[in-house]
C-alpha positions as YAML, in Angstrom:
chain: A
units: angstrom
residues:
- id: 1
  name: UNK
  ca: [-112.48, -46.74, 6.32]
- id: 2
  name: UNK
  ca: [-114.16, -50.25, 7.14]
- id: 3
  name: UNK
  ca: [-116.74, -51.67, 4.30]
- id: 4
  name: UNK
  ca: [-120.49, -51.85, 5.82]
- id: 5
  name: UNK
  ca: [-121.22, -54.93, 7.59]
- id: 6
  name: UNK
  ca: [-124.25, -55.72, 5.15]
- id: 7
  name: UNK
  ca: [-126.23, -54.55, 2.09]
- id: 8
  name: UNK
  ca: [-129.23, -54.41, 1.08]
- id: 9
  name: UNK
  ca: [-129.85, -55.26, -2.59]
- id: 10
  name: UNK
  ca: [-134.03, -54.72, -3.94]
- id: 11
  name: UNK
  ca: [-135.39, -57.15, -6.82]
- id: 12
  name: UNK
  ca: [-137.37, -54.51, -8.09]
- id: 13
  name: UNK
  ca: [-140.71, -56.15, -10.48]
- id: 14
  name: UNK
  ca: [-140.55, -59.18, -7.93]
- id: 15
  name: UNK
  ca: [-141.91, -57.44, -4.55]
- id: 16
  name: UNK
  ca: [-139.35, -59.37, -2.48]
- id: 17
  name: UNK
  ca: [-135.34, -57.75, -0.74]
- id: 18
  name: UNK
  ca: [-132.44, -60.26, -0.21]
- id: 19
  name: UNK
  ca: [-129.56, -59.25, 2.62]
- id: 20
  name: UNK
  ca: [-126.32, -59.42, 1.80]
- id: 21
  name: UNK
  ca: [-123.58, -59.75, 3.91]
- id: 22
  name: UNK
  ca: [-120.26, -58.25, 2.79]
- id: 23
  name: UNK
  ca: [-117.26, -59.21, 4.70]
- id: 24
  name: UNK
  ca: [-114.21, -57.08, 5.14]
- id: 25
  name: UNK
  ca: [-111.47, -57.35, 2.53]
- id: 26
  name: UNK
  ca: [-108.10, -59.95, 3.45]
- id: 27
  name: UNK
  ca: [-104.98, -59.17, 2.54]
- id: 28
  name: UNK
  ca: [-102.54, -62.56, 1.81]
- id: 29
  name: UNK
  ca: [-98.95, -62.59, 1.42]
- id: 30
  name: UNK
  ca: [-98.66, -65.73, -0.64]
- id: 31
  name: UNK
  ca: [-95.78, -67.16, -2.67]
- id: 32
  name: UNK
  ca: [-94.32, -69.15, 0.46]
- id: 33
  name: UNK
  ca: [-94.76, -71.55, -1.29]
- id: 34
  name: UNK
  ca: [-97.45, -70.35, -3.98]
- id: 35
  name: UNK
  ca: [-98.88, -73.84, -3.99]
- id: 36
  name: UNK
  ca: [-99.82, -73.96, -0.03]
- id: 37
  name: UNK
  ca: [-100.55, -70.12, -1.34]
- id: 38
  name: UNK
  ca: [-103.28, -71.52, -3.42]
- id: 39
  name: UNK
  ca: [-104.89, -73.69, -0.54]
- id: 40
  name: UNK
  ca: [-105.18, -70.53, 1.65]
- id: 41
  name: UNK
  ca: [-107.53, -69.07, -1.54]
- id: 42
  name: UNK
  ca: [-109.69, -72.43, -1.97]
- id: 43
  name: UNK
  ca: [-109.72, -72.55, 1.82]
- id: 44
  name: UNK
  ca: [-110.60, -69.00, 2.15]
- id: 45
  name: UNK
  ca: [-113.44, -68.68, -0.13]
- id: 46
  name: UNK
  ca: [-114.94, -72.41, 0.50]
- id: 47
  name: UNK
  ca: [-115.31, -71.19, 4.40]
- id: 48
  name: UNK
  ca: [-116.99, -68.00, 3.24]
- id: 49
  name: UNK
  ca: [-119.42, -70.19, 1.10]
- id: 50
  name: UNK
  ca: [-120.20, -72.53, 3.65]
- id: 51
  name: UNK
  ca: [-121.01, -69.30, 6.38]
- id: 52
  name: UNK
  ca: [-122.87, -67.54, 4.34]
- id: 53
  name: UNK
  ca: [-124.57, -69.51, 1.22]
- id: 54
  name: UNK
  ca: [-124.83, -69.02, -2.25]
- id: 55
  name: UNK
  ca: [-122.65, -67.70, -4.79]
- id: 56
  name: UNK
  ca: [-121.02, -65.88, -1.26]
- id: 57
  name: UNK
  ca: [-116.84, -65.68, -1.90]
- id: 58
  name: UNK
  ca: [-114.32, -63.83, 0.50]
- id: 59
  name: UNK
  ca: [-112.98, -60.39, -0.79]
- id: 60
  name: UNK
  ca: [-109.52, -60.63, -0.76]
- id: 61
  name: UNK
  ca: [-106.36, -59.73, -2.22]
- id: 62
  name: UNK
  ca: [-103.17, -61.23, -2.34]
- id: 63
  name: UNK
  ca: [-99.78, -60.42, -3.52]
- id: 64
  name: UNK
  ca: [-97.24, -63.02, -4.59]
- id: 65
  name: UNK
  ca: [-93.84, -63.02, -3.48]
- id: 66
  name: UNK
  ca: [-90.98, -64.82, -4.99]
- id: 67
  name: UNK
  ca: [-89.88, -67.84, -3.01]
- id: 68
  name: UNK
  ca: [-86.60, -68.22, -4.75]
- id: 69
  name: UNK
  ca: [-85.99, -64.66, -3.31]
- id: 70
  name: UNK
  ca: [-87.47, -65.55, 0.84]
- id: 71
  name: UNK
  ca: [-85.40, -69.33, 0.45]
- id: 72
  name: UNK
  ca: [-82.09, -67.67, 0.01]
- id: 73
  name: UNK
  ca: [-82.81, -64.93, 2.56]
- id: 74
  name: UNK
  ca: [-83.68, -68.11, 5.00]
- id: 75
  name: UNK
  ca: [-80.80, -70.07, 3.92]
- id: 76
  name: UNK
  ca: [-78.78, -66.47, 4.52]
- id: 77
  name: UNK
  ca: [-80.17, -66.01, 7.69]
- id: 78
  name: UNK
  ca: [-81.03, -62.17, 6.78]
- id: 79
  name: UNK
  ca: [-83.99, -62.47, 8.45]
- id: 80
  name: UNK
  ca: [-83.61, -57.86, 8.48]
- id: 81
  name: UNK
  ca: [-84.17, -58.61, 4.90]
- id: 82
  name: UNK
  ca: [-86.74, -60.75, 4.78]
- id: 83
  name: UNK
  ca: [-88.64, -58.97, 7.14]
- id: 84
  name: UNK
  ca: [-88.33, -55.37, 5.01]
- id: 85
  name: UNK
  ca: [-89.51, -57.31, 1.84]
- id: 86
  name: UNK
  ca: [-92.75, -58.89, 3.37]
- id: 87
  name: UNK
  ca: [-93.02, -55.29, 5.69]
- id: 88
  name: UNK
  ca: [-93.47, -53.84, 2.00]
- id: 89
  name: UNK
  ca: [-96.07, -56.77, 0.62]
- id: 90
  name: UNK
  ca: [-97.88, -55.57, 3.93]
- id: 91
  name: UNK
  ca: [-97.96, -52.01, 3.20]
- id: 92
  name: UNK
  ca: [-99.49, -53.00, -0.16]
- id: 93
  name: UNK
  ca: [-102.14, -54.56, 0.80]
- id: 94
  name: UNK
  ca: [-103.49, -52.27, 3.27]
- id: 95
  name: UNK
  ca: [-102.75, -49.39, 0.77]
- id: 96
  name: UNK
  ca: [-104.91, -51.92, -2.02]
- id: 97
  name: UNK
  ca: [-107.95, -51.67, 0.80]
- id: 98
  name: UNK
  ca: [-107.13, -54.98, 2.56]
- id: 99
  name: UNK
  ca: [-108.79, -54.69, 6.30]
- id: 100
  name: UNK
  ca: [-106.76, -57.26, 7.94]
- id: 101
  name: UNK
  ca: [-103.73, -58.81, 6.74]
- id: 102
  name: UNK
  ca: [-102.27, -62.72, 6.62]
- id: 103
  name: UNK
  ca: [-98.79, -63.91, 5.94]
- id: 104
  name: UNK
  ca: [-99.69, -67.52, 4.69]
- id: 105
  name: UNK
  ca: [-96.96, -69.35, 5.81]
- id: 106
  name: UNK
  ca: [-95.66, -70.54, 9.30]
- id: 107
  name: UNK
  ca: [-92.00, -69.92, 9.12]
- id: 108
  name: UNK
  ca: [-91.70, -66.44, 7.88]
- id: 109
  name: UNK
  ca: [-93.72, -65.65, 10.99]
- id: 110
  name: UNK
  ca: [-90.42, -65.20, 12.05]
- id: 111
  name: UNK
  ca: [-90.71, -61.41, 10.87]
- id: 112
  name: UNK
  ca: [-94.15, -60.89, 11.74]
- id: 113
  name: UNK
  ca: [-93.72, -57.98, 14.43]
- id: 114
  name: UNK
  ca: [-91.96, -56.16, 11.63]
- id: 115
  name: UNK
  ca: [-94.70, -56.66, 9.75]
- id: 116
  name: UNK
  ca: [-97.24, -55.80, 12.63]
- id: 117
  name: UNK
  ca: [-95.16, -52.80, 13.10]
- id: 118
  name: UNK
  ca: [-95.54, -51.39, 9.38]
- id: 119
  name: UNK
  ca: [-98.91, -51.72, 9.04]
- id: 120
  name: UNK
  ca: [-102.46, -49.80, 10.60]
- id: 121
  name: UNK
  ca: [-104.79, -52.96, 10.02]
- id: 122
  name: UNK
  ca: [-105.08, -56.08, 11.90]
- id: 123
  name: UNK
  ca: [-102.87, -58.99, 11.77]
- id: 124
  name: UNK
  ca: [-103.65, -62.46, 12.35]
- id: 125
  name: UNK
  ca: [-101.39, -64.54, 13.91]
- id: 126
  name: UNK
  ca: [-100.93, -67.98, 12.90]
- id: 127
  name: UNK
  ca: [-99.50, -69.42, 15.90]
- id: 128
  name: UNK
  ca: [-102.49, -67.65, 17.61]
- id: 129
  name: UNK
  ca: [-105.22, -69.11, 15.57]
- id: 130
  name: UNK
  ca: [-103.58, -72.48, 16.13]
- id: 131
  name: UNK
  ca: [-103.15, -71.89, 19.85]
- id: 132
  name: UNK
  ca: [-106.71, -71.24, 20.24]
- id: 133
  name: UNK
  ca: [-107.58, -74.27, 18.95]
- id: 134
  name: UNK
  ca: [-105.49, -75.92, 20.92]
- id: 135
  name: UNK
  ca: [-105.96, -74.98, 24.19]
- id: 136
  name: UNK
  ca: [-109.68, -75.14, 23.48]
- id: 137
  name: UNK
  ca: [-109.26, -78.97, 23.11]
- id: 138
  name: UNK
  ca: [-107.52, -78.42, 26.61]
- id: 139
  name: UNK
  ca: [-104.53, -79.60, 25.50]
- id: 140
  name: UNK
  ca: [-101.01, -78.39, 26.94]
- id: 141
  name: UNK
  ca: [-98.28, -80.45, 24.88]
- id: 142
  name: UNK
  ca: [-98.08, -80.82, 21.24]
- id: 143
  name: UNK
  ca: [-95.67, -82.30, 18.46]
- id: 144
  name: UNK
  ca: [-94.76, -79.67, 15.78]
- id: 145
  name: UNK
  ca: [-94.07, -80.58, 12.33]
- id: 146
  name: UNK
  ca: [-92.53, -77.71, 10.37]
- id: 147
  name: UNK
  ca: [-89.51, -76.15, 8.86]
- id: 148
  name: UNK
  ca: [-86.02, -76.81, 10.48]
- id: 149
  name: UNK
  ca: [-86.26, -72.65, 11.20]
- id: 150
  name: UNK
  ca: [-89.96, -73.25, 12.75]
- id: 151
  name: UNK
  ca: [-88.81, -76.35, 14.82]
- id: 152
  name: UNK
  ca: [-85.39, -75.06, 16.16]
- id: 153
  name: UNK
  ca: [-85.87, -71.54, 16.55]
- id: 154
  name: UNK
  ca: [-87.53, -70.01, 18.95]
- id: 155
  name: UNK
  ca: [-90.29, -67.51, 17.60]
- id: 156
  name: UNK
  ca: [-92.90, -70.10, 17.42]
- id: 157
  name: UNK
  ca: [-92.15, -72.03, 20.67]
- id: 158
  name: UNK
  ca: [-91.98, -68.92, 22.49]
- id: 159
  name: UNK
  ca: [-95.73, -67.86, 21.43]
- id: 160
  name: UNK
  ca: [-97.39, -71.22, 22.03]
- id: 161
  name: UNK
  ca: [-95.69, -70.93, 25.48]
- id: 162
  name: UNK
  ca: [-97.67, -68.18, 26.06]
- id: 163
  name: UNK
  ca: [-100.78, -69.45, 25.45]
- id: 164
  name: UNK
  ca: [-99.82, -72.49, 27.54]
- id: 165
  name: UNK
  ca: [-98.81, -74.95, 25.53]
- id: 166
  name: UNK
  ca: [-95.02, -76.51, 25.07]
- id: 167
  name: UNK
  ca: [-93.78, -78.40, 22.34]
- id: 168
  name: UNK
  ca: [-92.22, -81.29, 20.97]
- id: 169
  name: UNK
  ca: [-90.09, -81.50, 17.98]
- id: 170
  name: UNK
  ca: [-89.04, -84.78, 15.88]
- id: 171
  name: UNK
  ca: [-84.95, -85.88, 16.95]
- id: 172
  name: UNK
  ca: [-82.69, -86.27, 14.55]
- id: 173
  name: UNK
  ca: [-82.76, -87.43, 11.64]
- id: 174
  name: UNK
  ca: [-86.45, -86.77, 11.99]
- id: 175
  name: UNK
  ca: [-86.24, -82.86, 11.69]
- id: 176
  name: UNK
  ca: [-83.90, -82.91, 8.56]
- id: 177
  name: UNK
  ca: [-86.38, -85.25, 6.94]
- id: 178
  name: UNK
  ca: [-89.95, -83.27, 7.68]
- id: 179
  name: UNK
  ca: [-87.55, -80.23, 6.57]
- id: 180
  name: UNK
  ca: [-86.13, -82.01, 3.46]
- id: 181
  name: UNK
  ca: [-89.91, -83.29, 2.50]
- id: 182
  name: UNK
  ca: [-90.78, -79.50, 2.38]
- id: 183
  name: UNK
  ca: [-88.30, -77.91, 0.46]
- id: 184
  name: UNK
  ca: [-86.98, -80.74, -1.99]
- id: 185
  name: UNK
  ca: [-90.53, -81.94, -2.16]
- id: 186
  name: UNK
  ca: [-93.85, -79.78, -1.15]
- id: 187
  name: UNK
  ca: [-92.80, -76.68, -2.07]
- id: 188
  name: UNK
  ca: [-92.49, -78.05, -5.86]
- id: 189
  name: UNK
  ca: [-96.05, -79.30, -6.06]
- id: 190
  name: UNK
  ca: [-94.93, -83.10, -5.27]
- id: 191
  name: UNK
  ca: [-96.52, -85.28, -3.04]
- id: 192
  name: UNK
  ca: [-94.95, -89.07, -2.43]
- id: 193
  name: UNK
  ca: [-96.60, -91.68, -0.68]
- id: 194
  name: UNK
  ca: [-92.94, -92.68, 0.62]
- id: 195
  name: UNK
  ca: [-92.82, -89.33, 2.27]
- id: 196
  name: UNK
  ca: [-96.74, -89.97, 4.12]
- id: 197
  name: UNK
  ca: [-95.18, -92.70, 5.68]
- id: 198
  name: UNK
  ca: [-92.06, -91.24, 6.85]
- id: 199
  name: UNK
  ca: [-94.36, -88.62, 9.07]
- id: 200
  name: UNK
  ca: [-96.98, -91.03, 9.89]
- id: 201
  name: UNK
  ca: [-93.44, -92.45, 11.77]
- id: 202
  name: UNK
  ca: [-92.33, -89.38, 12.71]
- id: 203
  name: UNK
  ca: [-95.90, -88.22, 14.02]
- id: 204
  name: UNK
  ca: [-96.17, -91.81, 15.85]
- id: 205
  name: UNK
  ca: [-92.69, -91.30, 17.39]
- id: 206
  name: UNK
  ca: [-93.99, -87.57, 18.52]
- id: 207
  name: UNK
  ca: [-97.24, -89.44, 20.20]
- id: 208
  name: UNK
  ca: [-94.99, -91.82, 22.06]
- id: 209
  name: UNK
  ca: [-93.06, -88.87, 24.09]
- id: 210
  name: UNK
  ca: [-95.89, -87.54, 25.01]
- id: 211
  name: UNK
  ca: [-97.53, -85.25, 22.48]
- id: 212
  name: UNK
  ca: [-101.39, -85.08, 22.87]
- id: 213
  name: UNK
  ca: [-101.79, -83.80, 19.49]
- id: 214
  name: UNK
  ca: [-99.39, -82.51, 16.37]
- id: 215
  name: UNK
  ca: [-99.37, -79.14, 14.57]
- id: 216
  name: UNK
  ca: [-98.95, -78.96, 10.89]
- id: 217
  name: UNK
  ca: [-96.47, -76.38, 11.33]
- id: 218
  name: UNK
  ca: [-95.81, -75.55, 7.36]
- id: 219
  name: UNK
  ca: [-98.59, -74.19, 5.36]
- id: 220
  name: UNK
  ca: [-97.23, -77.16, 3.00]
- id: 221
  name: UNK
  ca: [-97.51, -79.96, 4.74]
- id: 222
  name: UNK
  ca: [-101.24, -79.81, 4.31]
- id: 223
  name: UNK
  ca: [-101.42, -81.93, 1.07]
- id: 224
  name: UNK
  ca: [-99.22, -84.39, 2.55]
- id: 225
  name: UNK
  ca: [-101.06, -85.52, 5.83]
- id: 226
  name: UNK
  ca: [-104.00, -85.29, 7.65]
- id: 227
  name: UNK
  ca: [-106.30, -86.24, 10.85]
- id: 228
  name: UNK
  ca: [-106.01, -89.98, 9.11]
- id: 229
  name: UNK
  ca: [-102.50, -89.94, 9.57]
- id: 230
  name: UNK
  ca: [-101.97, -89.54, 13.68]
- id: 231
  name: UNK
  ca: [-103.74, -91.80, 16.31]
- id: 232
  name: UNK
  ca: [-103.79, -88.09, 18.57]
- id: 233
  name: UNK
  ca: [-105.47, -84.89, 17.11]
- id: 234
  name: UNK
  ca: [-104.14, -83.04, 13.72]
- id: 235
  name: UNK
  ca: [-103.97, -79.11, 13.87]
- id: 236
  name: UNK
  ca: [-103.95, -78.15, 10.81]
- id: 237
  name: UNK
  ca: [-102.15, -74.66, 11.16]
- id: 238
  name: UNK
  ca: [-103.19, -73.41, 7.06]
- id: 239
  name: UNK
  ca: [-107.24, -74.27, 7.72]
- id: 240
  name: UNK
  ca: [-107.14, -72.71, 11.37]
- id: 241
  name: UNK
  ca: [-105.83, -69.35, 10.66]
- id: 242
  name: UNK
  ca: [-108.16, -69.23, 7.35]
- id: 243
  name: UNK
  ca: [-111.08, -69.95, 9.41]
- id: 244
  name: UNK
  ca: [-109.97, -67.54, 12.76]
- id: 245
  name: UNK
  ca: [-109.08, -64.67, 9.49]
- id: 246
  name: UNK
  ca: [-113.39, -65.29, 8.32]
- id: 247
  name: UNK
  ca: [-114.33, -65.29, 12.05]
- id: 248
  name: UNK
  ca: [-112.50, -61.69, 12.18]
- id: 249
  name: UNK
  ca: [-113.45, -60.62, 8.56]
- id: 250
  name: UNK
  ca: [-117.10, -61.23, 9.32]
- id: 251
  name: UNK
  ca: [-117.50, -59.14, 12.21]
- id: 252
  name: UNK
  ca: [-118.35, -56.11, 13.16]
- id: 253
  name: UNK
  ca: [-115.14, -54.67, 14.35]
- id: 254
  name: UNK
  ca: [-111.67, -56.82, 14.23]
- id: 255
  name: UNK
  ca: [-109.78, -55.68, 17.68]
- id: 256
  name: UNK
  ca: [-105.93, -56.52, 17.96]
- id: 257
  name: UNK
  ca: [-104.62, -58.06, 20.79]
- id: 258
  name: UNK
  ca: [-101.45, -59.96, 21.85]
- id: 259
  name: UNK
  ca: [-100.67, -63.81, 23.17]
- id: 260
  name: UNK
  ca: [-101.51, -62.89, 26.52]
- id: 261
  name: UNK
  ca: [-105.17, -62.58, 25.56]
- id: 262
  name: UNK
  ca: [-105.84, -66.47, 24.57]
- id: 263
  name: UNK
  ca: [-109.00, -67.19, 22.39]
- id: 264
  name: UNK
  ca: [-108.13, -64.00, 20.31]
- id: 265
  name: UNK
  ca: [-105.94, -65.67, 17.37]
- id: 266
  name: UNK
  ca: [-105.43, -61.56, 16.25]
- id: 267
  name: UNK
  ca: [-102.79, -59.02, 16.91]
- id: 268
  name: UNK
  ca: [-101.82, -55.92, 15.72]
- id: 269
  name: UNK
  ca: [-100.31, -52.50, 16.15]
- id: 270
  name: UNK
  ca: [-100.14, -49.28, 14.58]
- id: 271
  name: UNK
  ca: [-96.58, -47.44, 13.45]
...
């Protein structure tokens, strides 16, 4: 059952009726890493405030996972398991009232048509909210910057190619260091200036093959660098599917739909 689009709340003893807008409740699956986790939540509720005024916030809910538990599943490659654990976080959240669901992190998109597949309400699509971005800027090729499992495997190249845009990863040694600055680094809340220049290289190197623009491809990588870091445009893949998820959570109706419809950033299916 969705939540009304608006309110209306009466000041009674002051003659005068405020309207309030209520937007519809988002699910997060957070703990990948919990502290890019926590810039989905400031980044959530600071868009919400900046739509819609005031003391506005986003309703949400999110449920934690443990990272120690996803990194060895990674590391395992049971990505079966992986993708029944967040499949379950999923189910949660829609059974906690959330009306559209986001996995806040890039890699673990991996699983995310198991996780389509075990839930009613409306996911949103990372590499879809970045795509749309993208291609609106009428760009076709783009660095990534991610994981080693986001850069090398195919799940995310695969979906930007269907919204018409290829991609360029670092070379070696470059991919083992964005990955190592992630894990040994990010992921533990520490930030090193020695590390900002490393990807300022990498993200020059990236510009000089040819890519028009670079994709923050971890949810991490965030507090590390942004648009003053790259001479070509910055998509930052954490703030784009926060602000496509308000975009859906503020409208009347959220309806899924898959890569092939560009511009849509959502998808979803039912069991």
């Amino acid at each position: 059952m969705g939540v009304d689009k608006g309110i209306q709340v009466y000041l009674w003893g002051r003659g005068s009726r405020q309207d309030f807008r209520m937007t519809r409740t988002i699910g997060l699956i957070g703990g990948m890493s919990w502290e890019s986790s926590a810039e989905y939540y400031r980044l959530l509720n600071e868009e919400v405030r900046r739509r819609l005024g005031g003391h506005h916030c986003a309703r949400s809910l999110m449920l934690t996972v443990d990272f120690a538990e996803v990194e060895a599943m990674q590391r395992a490659g049971d990505w079966a398991a992986a993708g029944r654990l967040l499949s379950r976080a999923a189910r949660t959240l829609q059974e906690g009232g959330a009306e559209l669901v986001l996995l806040c992190t890039n890699t673990m998109h991996r699983v995310a048509g198991e996780i389509e597949a075990a839930i009613e309400v409306p996911f949103v699509h990372i590499v879809d909210a970045t795509a749309e971005r993208i291609a609106g800027a009428g760009l076709t090729t783009v660095g990534l910057l991610g994981t080693r499992f986001t850069m090398e495997m195919d799940f995310y190249r695969d979906r930007m190619r269907g919204h018409g845009i290829d991609l360029i990863v670092p070379d070696e040694p470059g991919r083992t260091l964005v990955h190592d600055v992630i894990y040994r680094e990010l992921t533990r809340n520490r930030v090193e200036d020695a590390s900002r220049r490393a990807y300022r290289e990498i993200i020059a190197d990236l510009t000089a093959r040819g890519a028009q623009g670079v994709i923050l491809g971890c949810t991490e990588i965030t507090l590390l660098i942004g648009p003053q870091d790259s001479a070509v445009p910055v998509f930052d893949s954490t703030r784009l599917h926060v602000e496509r998820a308000v975009d859906l959570a503020l409208a009347g109706t959220a309806k899924p739909s898959g890569p092939e419809l560009s511009g849509s950033g959502l998808s979803g299916s039912g069991r």
